[in-house]
C-alpha positions as a printed Julia matrix, in Angstrom:
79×3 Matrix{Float64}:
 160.26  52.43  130.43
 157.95  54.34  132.38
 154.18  54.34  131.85
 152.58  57.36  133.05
 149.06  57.55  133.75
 146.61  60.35  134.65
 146.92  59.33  138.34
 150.91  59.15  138.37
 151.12  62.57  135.84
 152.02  64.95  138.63
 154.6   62.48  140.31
 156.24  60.95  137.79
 156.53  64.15  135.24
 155.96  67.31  137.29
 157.73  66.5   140.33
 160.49  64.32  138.71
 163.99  65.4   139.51
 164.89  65.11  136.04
 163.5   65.99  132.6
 161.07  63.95  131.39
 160.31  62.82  127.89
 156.59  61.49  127.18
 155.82  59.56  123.89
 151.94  59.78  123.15
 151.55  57.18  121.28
 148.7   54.19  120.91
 148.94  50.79  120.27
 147.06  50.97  116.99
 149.25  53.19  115.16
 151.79  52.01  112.75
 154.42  55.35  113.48
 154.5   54.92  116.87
 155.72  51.63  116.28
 158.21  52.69  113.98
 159.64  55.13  116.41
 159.56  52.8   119.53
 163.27  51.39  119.18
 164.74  55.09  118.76
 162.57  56.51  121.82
 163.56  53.08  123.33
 167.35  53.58  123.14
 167.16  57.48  124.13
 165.89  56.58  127.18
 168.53  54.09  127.97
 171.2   56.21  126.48
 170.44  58.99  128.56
 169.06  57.31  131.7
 171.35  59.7   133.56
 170.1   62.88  132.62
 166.39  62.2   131.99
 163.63  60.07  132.33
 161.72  58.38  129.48
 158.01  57.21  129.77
 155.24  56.67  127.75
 151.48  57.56  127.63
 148.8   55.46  126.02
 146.59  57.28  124.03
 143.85  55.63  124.43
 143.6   54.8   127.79
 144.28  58.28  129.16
 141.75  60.94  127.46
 142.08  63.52  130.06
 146.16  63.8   129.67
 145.84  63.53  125.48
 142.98  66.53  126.05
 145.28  68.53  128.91
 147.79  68.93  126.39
 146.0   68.8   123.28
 147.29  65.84  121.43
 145.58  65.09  118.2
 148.53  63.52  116.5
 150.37  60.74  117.68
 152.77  59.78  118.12
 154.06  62.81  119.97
 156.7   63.16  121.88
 157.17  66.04  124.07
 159.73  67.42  126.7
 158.91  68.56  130.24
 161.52  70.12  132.11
């Protein structure tokens, strides 16, 4: 599983050569927990065709303000 930080952003999700899906998610909250094992196997079910990574909320403000994220978890697609 990839974890994406504000420093890695533009390499590892803009630049990627495949889509990426981010899960916003912090270790506090009970739902991203729940959702961990699905987002988990998606990624390794569809290693081929996209990348799966994760961003902390609380460790990177300036990405969960870029996109607006006042909910988590969120997932969201970049292609």
């Amino acid at each position: 599983m990839l974890t994406i930080t504000t420093n890695s952003f533009e390499n590892d999700v803009l630049h990627a050569d495949k889509p990426v899906l981010v899960d916003f998610w912090a270790q506090w909250c009970p739902y991203c927990h729940r959702i961990a094992p699905a987002f988990d196997k998606v990624g390794e079910q569809y290693a081929d065709t996209l990348i799966a990574g994760k961003i902390n909320y609380d460790e990177e403000p300036q990405l969960i303000e870029r996109f607006g994220i006042d909910t988590i978890p969120t997932l969201m697609l970049f292609k």
